[in-house]
N, CA, C and O atoms as CSV, one atom per row, in Angstrom:
chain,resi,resn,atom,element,x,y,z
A,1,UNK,N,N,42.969,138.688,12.220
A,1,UNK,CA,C,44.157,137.913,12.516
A,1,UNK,C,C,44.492,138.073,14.000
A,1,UNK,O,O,44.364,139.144,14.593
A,2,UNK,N,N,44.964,136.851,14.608
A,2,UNK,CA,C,45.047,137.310,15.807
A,2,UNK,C,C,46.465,137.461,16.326
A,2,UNK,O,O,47.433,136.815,15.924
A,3,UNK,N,N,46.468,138.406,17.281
A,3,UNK,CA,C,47.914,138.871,17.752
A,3,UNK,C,C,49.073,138.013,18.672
A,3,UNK,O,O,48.866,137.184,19.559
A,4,UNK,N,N,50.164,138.442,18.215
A,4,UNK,CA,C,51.035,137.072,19.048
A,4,UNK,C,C,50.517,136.849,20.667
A,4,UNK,O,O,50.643,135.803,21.303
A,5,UNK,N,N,49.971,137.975,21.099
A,5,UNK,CA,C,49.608,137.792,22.462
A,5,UNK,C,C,48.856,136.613,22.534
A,5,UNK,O,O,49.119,135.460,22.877
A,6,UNK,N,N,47.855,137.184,22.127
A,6,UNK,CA,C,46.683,135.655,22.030
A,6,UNK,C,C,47.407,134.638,21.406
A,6,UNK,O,O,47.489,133.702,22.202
A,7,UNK,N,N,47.837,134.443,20.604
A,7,UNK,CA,C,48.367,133.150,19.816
A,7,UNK,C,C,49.238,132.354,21.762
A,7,UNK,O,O,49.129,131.207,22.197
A,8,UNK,N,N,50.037,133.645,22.445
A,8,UNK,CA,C,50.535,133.134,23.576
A,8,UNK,C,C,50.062,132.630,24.471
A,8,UNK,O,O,50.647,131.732,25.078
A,9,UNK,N,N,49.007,133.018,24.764
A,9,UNK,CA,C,47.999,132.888,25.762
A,9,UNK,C,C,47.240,131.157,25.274
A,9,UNK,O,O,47.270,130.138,25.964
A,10,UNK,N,N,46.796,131.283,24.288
A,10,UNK,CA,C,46.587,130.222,23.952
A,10,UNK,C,C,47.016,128.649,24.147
A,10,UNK,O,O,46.495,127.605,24.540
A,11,UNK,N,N,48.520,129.192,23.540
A,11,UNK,CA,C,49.358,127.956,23.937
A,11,UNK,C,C,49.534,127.882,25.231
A,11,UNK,O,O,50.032,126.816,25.592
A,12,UNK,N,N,49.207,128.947,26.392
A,12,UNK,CA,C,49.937,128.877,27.565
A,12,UNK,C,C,48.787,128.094,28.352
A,12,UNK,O,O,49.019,127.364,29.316
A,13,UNK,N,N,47.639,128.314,27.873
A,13,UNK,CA,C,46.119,127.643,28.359
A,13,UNK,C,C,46.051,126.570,28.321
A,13,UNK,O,O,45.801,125.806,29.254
A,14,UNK,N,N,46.307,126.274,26.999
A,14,UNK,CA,C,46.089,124.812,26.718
A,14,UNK,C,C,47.164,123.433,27.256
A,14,UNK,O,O,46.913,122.266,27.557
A,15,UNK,N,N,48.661,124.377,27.185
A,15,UNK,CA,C,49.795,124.000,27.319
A,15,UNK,C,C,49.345,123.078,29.053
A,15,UNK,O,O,49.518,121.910,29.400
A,16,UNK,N,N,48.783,124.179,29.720
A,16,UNK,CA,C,48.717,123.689,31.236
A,16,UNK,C,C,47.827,122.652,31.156
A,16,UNK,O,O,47.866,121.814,32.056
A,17,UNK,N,N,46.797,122.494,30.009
A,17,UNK,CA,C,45.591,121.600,30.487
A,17,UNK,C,C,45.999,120.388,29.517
A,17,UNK,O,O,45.495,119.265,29.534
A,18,UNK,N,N,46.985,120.834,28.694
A,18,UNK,CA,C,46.967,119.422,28.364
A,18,UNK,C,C,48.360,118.315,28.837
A,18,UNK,O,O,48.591,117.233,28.299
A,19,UNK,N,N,49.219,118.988,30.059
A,19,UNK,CA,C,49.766,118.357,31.241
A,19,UNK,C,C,49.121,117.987,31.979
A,19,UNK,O,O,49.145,116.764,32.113
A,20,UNK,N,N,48.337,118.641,32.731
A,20,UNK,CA,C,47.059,118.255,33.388
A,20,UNK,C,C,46.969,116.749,33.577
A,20,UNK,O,O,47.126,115.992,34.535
A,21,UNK,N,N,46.448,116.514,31.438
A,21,UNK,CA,C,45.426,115.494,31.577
A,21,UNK,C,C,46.293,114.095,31.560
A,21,UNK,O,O,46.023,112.954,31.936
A,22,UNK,N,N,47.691,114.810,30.835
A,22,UNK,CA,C,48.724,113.523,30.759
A,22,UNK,C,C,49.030,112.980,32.480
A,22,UNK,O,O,48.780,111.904,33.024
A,23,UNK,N,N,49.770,114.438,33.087
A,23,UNK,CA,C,49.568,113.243,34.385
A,23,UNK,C,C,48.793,112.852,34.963
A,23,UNK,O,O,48.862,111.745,35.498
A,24,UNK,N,N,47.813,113.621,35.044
A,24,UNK,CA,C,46.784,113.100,35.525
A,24,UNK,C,C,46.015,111.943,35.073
A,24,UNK,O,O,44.953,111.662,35.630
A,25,UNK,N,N,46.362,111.420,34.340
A,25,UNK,CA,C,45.844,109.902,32.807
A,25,UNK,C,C,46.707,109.224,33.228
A,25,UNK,O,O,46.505,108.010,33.279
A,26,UNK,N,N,48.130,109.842,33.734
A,26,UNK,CA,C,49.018,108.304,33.698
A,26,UNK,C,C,49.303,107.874,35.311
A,26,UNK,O,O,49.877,106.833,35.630
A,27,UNK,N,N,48.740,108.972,36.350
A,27,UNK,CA,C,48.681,108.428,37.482
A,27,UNK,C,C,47.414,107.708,37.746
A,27,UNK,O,O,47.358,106.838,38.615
A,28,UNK,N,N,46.404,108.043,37.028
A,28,UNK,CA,C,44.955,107.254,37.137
A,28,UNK,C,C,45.324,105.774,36.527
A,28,UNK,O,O,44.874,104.796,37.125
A,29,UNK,N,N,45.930,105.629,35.645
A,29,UNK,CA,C,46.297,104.436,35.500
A,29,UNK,C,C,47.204,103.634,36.101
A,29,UNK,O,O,46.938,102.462,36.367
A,30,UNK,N,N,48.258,104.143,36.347
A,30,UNK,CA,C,49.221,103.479,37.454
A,30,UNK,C,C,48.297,103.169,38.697
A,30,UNK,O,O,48.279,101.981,39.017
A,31,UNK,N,N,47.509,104.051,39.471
A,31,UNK,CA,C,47.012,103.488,40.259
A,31,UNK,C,C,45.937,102.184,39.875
A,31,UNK,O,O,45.583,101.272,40.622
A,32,UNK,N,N,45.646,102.375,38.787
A,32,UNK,CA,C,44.332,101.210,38.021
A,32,UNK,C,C,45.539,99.618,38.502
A,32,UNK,O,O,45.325,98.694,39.287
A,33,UNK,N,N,46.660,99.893,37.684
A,33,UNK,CA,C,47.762,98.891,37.686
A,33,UNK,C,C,48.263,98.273,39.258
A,33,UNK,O,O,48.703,97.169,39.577
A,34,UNK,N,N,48.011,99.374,39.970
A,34,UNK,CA,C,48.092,98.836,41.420
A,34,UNK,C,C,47.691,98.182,42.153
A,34,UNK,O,O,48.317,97.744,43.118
A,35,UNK,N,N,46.207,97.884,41.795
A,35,UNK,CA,C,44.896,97.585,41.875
A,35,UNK,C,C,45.486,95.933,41.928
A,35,UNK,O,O,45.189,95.218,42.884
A,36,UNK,N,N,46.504,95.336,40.589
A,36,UNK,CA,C,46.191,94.300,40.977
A,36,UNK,C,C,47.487,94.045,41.131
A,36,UNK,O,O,47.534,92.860,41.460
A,37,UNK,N,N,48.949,94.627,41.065
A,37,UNK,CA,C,50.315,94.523,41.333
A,37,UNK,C,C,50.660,95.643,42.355
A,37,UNK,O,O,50.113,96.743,42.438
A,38,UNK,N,N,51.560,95.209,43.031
A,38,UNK,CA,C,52.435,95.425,44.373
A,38,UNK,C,C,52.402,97.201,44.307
A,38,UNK,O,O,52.831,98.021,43.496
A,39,UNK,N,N,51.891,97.263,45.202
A,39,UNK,CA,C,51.637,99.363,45.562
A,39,UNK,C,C,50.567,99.911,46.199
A,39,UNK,O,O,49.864,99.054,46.733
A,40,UNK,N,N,50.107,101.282,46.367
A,40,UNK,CA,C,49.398,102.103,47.035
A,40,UNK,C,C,48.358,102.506,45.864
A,40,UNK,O,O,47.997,103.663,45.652
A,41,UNK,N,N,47.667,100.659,44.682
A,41,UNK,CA,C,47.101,101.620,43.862
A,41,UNK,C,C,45.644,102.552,44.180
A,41,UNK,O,O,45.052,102.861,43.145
A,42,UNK,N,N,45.096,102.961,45.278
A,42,UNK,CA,C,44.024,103.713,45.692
A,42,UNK,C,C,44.518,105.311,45.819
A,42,UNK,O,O,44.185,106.461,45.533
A,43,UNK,N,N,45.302,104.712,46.303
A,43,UNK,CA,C,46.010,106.377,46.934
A,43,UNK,C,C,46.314,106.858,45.405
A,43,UNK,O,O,45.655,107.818,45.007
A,44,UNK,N,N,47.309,106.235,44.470
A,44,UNK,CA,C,47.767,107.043,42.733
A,44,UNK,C,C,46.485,107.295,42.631
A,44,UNK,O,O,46.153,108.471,42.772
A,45,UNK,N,N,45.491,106.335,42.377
A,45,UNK,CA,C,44.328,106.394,41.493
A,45,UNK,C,C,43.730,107.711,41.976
A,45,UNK,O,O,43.541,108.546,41.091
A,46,UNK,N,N,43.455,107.988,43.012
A,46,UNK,CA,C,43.328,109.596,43.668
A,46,UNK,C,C,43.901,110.372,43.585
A,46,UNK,O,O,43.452,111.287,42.894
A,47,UNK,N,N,45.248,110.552,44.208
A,47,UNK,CA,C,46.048,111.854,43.573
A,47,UNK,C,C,45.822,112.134,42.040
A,47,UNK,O,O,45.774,113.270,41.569
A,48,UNK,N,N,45.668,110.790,41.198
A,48,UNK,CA,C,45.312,111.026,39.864
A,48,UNK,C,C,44.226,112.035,39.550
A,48,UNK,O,O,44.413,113.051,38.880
A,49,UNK,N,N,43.079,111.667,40.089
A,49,UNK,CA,C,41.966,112.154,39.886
A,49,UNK,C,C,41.976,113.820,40.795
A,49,UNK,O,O,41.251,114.776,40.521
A,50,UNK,N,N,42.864,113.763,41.733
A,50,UNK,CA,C,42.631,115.066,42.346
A,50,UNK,C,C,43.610,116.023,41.143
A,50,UNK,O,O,43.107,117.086,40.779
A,51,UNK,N,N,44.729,115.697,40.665
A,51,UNK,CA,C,45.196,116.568,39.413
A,51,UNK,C,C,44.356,116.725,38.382
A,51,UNK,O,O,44.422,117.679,37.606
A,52,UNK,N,N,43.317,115.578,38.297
A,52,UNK,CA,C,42.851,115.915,36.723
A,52,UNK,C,C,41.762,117.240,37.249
A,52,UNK,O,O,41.460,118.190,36.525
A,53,UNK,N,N,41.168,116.988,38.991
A,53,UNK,CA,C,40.104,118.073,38.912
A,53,UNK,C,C,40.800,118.930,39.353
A,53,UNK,O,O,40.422,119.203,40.493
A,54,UNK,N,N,41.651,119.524,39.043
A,54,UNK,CA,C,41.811,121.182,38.849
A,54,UNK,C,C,41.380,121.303,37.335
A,54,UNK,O,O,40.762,122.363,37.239
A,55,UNK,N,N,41.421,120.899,36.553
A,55,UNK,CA,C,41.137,121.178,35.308
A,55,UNK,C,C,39.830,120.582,34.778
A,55,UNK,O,O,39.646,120.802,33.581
A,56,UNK,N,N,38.980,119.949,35.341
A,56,UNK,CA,C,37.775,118.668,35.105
A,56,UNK,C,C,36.478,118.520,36.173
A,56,UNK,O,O,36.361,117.999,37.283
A,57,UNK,N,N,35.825,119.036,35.530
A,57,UNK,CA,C,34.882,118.698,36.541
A,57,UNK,C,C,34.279,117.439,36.743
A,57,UNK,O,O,33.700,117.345,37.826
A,58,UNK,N,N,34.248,116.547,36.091
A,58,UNK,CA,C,33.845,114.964,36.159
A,58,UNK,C,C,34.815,114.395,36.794
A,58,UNK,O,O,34.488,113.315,37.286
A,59,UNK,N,N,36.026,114.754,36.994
A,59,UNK,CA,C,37.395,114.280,38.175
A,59,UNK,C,C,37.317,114.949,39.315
A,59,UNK,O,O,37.891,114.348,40.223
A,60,UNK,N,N,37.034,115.538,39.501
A,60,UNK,CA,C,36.642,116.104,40.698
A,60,UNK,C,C,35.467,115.312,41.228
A,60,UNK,O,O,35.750,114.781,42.301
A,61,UNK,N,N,34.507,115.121,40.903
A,61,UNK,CA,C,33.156,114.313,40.957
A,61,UNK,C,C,33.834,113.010,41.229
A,61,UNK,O,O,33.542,112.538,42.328
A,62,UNK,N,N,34.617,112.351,40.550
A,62,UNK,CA,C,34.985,111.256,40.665
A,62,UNK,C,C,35.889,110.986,41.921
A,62,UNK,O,O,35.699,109.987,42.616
A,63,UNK,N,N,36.979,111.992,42.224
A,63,UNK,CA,C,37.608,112.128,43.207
A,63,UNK,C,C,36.426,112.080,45.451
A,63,UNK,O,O,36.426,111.618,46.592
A,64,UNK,N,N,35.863,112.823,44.631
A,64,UNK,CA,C,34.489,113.088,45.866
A,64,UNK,C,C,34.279,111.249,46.134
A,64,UNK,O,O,34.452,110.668,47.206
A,65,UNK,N,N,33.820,110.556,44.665
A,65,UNK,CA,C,33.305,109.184,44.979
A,65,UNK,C,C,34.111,108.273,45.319
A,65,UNK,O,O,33.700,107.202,45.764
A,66,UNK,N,N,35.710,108.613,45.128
A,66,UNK,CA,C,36.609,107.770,45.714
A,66,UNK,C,C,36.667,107.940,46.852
A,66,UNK,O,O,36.907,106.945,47.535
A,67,UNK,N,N,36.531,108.879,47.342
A,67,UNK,CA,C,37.176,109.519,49.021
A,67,UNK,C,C,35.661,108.686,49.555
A,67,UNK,O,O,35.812,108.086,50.620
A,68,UNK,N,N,34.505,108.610,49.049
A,68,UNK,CA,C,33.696,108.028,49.963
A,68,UNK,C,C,33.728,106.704,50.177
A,68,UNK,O,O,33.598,106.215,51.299
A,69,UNK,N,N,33.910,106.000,49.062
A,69,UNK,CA,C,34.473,104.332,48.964
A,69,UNK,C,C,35.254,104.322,49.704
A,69,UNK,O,O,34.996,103.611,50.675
A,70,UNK,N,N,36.465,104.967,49.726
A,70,UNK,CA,C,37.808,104.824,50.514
A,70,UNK,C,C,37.129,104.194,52.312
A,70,UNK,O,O,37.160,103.123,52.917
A,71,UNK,N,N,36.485,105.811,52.626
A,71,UNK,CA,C,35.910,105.824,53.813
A,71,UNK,C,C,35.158,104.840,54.532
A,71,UNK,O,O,35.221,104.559,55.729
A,72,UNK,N,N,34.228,104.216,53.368
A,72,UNK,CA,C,33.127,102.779,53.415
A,72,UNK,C,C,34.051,101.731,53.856
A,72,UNK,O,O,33.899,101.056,54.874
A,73,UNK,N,N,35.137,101.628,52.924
A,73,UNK,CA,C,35.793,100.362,53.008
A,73,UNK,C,C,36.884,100.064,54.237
A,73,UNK,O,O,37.335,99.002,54.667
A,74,UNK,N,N,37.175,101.814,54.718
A,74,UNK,CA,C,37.677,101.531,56.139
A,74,UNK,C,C,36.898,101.441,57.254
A,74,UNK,O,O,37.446,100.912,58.221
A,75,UNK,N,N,35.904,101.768,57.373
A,75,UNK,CA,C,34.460,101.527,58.183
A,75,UNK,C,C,34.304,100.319,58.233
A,75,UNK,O,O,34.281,99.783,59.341
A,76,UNK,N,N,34.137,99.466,56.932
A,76,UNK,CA,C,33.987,98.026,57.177
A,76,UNK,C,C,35.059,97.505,57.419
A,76,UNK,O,O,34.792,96.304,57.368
A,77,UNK,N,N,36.468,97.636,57.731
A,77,UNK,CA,C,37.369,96.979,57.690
A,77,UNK,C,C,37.943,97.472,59.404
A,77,UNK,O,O,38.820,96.818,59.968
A,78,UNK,N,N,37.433,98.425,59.913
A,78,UNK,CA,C,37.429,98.490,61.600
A,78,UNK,C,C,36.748,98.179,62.418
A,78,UNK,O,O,36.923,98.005,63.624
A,79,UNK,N,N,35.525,98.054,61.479
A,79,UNK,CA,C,34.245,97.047,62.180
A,79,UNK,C,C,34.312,95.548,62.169
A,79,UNK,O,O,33.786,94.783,62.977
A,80,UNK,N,N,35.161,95.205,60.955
A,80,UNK,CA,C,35.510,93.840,61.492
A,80,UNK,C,C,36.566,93.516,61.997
A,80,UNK,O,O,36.717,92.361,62.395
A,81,UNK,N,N,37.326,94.235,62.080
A,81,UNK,CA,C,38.875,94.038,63.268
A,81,UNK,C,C,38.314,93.744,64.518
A,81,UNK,O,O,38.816,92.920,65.281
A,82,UNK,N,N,36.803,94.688,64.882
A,82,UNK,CA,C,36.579,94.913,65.977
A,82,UNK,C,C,35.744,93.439,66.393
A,82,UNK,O,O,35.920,92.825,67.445
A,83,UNK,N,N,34.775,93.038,65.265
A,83,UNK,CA,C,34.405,92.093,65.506
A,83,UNK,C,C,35.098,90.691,66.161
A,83,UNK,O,O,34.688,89.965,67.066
A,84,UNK,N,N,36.273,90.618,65.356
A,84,UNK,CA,C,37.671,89.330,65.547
A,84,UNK,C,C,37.768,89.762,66.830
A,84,UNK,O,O,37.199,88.975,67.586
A,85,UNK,N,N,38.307,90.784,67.443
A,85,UNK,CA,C,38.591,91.295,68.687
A,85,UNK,C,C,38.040,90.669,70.074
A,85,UNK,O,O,38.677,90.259,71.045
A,86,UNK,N,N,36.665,90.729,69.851
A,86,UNK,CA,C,35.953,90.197,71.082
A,86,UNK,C,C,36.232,89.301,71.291
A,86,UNK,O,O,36.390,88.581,70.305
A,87,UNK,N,N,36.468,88.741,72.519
A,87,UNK,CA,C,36.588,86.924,72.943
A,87,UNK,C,C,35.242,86.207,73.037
A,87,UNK,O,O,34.315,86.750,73.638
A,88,UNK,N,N,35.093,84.950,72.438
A,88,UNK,CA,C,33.924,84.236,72.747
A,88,UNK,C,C,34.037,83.530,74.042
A,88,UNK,O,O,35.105,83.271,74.597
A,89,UNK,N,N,32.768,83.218,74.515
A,89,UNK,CA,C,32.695,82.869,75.952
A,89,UNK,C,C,31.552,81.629,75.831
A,89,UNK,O,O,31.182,81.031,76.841
């Protein structure tokens, strides 16, 4: 039988991971929702994923592949500012 300690510990383990996954589930989605209504949905969709990987290793992984998209898509998006920029002659 196991002792109230453990029975505590238990709940106190799980208790954290399964907040975790709620906010971390409902900011991944809010940012999903941003995606196509009025907001910062890249930025939620990340903080999302950076809460779920403290507890997740496939969010964490996932978090890594956002931050590189992120990066791609501002690369292409200063390279063509820069392009507009030049004057034709």
């Amino acid at each position: 039988m196991a002792s109230p300690a453990d029975v505590a510990r238990l709940i106190g383990r799980n208790s954290k991971r399964v907040a975790v996954s709620v906010v971390g589930g409902v900011l991944v989605l809010a940012g999903i929702g941003m995606l196509v209504l009025p907001g910062p949905g890249i930025l939620v969709a990340a903080l999302g994923f950076a809460v779920l990987g403290t507890e997740y290793t496939w969010a964490a992984t996932a978090l890594e592949h956002t931050k590189r998209m992120a990066e791609k898509a501002g690369n292409a998006a200063r390279s063509a500012g820069r392009r507009m920029r030049k004057p034709s002659h």
